[in-house]
C-alpha positions as CSV (number, residue, x, y, z in Angstrom):
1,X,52.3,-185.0,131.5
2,X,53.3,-188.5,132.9
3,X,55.5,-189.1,135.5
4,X,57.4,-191.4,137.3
5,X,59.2,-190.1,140.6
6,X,62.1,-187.6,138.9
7,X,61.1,-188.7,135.0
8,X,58.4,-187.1,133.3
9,X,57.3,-186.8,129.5
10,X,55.6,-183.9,127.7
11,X,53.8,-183.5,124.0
12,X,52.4,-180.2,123.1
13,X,51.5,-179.5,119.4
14,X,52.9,-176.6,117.8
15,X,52.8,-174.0,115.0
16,X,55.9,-172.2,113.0
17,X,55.5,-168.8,111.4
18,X,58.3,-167.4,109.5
19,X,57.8,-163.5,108.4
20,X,54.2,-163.7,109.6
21,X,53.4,-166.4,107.7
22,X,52.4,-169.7,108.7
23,X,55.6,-172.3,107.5
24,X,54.7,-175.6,109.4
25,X,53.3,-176.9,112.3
26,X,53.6,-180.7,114.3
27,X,54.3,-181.8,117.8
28,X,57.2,-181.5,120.3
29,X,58.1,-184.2,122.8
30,X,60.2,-183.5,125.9
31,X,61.9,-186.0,128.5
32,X,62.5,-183.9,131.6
33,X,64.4,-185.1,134.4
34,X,64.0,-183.4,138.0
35,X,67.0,-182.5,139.8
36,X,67.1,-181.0,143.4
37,X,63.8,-178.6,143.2
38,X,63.6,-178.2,139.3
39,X,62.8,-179.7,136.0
40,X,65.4,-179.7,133.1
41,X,64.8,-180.8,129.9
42,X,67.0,-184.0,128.9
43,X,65.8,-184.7,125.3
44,X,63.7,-183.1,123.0
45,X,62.4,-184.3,120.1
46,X,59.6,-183.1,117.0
47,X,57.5,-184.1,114.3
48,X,56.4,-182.6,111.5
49,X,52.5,-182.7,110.2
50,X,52.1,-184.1,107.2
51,X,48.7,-182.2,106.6
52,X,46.3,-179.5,106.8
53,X,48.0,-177.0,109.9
54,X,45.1,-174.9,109.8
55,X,42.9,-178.2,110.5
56,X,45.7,-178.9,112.8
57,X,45.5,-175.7,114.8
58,X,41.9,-176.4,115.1
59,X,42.4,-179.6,116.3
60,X,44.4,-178.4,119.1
61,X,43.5,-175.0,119.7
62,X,42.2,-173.6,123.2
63,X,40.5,-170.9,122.8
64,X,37.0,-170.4,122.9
């Protein structure tokens, strides 16, 4: 995350299955803006991979 006083932006990669398959996978951007105590999202915005998602979810995944 980066942030600037009540401005923030977030990118977190991400994977779509549709009937338990996997369809498509890319990353997610979101602009949050703080107001009062809590963090709404202002603007969100995606990409679509263009290649491999199982490379992909290597790429990015946490586990292990």
């Amino acid at each position: 995350m980066q942030q600037s006083d009540n401005l923030a932006a977030i990118w977190t990669p991400y994977v779509f299955y549709l009937d338990g398959k996997l369809s498509h996978c890319g990353v997610n951007s979101f602009q949050l803006v703080k107001t009062g105590p809590d963090w709404k999202i202002h603007y969100l915005i995606d990409n679509l991979h263009g290649g491999d998602c199982e490379q992909f979810i290597k790429q990015y995944s946490t586990d292990g």
